[in-house]
C-alpha positions as CSV (number, residue, x, y, z in Angstrom):
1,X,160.4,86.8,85.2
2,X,160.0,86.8,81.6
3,X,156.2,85.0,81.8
4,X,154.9,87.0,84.1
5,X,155.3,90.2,82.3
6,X,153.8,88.5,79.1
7,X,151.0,87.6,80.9
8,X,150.8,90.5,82.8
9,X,151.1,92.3,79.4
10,X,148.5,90.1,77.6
11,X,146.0,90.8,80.5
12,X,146.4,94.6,80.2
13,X,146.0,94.3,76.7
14,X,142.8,92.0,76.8
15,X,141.5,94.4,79.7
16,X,141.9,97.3,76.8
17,X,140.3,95.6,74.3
18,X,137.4,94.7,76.3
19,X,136.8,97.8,77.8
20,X,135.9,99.2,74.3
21,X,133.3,96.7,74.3
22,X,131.6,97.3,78.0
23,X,128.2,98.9,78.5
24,X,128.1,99.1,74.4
25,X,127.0,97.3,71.7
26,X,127.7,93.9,70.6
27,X,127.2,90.9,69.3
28,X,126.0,87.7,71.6
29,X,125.8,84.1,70.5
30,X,124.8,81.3,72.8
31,X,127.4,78.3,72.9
32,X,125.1,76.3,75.2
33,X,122.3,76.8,77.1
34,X,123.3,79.9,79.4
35,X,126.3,80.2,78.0
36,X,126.6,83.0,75.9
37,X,129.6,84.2,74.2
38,X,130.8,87.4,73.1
39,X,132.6,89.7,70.6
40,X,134.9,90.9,73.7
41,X,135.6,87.2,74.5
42,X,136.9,86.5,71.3
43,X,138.8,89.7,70.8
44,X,140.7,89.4,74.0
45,X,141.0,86.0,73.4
46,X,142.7,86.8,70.2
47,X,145.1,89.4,71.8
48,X,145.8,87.2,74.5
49,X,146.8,84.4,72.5
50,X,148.9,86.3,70.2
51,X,151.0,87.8,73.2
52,X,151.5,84.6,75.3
53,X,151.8,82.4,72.3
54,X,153.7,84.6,70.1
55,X,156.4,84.8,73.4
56,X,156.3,80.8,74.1
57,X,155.3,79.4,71.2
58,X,156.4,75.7,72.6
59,X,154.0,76.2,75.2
60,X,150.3,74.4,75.3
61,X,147.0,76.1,75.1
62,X,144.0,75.9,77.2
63,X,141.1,78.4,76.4
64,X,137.4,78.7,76.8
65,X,137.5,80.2,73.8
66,X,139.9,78.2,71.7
67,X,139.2,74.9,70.1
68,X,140.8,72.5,72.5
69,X,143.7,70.2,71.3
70,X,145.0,67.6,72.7
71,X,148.9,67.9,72.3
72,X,149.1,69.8,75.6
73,X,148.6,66.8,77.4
74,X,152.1,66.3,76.5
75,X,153.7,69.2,77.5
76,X,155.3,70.3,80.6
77,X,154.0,74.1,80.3
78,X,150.8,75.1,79.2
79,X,148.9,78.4,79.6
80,X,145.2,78.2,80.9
81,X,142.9,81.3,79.8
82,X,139.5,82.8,80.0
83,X,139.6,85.8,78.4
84,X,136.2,86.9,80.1
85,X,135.6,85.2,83.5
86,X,131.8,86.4,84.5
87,X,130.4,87.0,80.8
88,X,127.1,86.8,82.2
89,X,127.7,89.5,84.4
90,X,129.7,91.9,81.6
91,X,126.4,91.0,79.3
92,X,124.6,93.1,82.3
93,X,127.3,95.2,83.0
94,X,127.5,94.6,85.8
95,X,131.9,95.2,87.4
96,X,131.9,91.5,87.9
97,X,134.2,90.1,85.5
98,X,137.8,89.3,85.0
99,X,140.9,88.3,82.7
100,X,142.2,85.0,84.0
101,X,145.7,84.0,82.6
102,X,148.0,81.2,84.4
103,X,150.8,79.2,83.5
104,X,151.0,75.7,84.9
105,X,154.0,73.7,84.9
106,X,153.5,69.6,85.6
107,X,150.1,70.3,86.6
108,X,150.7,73.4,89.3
109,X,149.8,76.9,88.4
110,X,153.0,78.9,88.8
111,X,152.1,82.5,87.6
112,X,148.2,83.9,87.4
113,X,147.4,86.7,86.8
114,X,144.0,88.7,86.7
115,X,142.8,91.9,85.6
116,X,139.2,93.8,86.1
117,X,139.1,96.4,83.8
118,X,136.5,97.9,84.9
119,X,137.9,97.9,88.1
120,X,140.7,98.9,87.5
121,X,142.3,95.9,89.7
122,X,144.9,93.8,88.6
123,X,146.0,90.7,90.9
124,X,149.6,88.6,89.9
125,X,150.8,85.9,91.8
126,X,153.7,84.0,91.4
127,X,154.6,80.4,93.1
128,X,157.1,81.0,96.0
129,X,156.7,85.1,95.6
130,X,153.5,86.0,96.8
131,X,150.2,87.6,95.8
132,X,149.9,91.4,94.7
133,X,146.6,93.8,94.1
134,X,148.2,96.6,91.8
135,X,151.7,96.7,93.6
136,X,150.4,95.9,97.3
137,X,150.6,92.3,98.5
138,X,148.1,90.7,99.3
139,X,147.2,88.0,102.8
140,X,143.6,86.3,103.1
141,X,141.6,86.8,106.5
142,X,143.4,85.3,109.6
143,X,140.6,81.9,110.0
144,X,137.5,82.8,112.2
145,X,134.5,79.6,113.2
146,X,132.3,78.9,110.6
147,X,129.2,80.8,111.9
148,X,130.9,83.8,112.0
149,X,132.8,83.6,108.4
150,X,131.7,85.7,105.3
151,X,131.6,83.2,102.2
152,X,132.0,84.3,98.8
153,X,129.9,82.7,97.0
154,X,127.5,82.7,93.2
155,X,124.9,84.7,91.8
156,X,124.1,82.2,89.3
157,X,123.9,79.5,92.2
158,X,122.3,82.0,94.9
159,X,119.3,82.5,91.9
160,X,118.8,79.0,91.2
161,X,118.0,78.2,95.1
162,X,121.4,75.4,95.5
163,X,122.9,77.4,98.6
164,X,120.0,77.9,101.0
165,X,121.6,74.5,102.8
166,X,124.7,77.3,103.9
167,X,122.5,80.3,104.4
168,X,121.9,79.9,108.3
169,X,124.9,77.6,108.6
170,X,127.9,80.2,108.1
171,X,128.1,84.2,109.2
172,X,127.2,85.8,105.8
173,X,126.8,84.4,102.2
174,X,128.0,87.4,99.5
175,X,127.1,87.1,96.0
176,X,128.9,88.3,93.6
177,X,130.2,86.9,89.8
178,X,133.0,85.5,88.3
179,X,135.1,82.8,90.1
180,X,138.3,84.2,89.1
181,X,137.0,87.6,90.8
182,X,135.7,86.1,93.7
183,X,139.4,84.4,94.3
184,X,140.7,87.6,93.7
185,X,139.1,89.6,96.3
186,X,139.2,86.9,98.8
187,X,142.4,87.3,98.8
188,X,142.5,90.7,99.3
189,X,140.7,90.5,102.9
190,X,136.6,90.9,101.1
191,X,135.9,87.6,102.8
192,X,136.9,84.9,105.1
193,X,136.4,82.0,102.0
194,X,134.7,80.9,99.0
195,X,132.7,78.0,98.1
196,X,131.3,76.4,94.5
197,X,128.4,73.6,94.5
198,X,128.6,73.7,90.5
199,X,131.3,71.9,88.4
200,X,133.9,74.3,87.0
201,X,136.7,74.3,84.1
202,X,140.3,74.8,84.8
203,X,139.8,78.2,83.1
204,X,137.3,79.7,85.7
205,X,139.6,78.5,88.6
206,X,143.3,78.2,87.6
207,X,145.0,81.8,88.4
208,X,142.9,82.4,91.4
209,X,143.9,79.5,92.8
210,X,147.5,80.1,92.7
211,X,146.2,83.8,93.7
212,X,144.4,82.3,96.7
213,X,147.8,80.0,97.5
214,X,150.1,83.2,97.6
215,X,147.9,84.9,100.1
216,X,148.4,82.3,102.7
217,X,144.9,80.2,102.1
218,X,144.3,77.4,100.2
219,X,141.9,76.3,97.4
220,X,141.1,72.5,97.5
221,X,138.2,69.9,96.1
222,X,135.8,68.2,98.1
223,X,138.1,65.7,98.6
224,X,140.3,67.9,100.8
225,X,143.1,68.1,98.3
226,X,144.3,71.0,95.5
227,X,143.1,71.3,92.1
228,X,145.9,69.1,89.5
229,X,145.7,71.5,86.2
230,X,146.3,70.3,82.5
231,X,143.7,67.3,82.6
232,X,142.2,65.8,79.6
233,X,138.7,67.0,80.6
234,X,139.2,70.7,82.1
235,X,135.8,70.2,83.7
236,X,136.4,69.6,87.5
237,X,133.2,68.1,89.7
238,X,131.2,69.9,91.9
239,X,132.3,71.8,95.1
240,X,135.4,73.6,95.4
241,X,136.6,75.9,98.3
242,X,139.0,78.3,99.4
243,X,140.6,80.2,102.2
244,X,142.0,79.3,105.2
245,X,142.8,75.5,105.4
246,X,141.2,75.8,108.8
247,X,137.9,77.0,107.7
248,X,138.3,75.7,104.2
249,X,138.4,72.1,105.9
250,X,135.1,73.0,107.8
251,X,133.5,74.1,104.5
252,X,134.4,70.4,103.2
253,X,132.3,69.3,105.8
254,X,129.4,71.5,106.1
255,X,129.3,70.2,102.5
256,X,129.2,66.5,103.1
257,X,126.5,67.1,105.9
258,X,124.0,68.8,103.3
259,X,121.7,66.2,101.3
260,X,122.0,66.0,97.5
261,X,125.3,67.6,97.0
């Protein structure tokens, strides 16, 4: 399949680029409030854009780091990017990043694709062909209760105090950064599922979920249902999960049971 070799390609290359930039120096702008910005974002950014684009230039384009426009509402195809997933944590470097390329066709991600570099781990799915971990496929954890389940879950939320609700309510919280990385590894077996209390944009979340789908879980909203892709505001609202459908289901609720959320 022609697009998943791009992407694959343009991950790799991004992944390169970026490495050049880890534990160096560099320039950091602020785009927001705690939300910095890089020169690794842009440059892989760049490099990604000129692969995918440069491939299937018909195709729409969705980027944290582009200028969004709006003619990909339009389209049937369009390519959802963040070219650093978890710049907080490359800032610190800190192995807790990744490339996060998908294509989604009529509002489905139907090839993701993401790459640690400093990992040295590359996941690609494809809809209908499974998940893969550098060559080896990938299946979440069979579903276990609740209280016994190991959540992935957010440094960033973990340090401003929003998930103490879960801490004596499921098995084990583990912290780590990135969504796209924590989708990754979950389905690779690190954890039974993953939970967000934040709002997130179809670029954090968009090839891990299709990741996620191909290793038998699920990733769905607080309203029990998956994520629809290509929106006119990329920002979803807050809590997402992932896993199991089982367990992901009791997530949903543990959620609607804790005040303020």
């Amino acid at each position: 399949m022609k697009e998943k070799e791009i992407a694959i390609a343009a991950a790799k290359t991004a992944g390169d680029v970026i490495m050049k930039y880890y534990r160096s120096k560099y320039e950091i702008t602020d785009k927001s409030p705690n939300n910095p910005v890089t020169e690794a974002d842009l440059a892989a950014n760049y490099h990604i854009q000129e692969t995918i684009m440069g491939a299937f230039p018909q195709d729409g384009w969705l980027s944290e780091e582009s200028k969004d426009s709006p003619d990909r509402i339009g389209k049937d195809r369009v390519w959802v990017i963040d070219p650093i997933d978890g710049t907080l944590e490359f800032i610190e470097g800190l192995s807790q990043f990744a490339v996060s390329i998908a294509l989604v066709e009529n509002s489905r991600p139907i090839v993701g694709v993401l790459n640690n570099p400093a990992t040295e781990e590359l996941f690609v799915a494809v809809e209908g062909e499974g998940a893969y971990l550098n060559g080896e496929r990938l299946r979440c954890l069979p579903t276990t209760k609740t209280e016994q389940a190991t959540i992935l879950a957010s440094r960033t939320e973990h340090q401003r105090g929003q998930l103490r609700a879960f801490e004596n309510r499921v098995g084990k919280l583990k912290y780590i950064g990135s969504v796209a990385y924590k989708l990754g590894r979950l389905a690779a077996g690190s954890a039974h599922g993953y939970l967000t209390v934040q709002p997130k944009n179809e670029w954090d979340i968009c090839a891990g979920d299709l990741v996620v789908r191909e290793a038998g879980g699920v990733f769905w909203s607080r309203g029990g249902k998956p994520i629809q892709y290509n929106q006119p505001d990329p920002k979803q609202r807050a809590g997402m999960f992932a896993g199991r459908a089982d367990l992901v289901g009791d997530l949903i609720s543990l959620y609607e049971e804790v005040p303020n959320m």
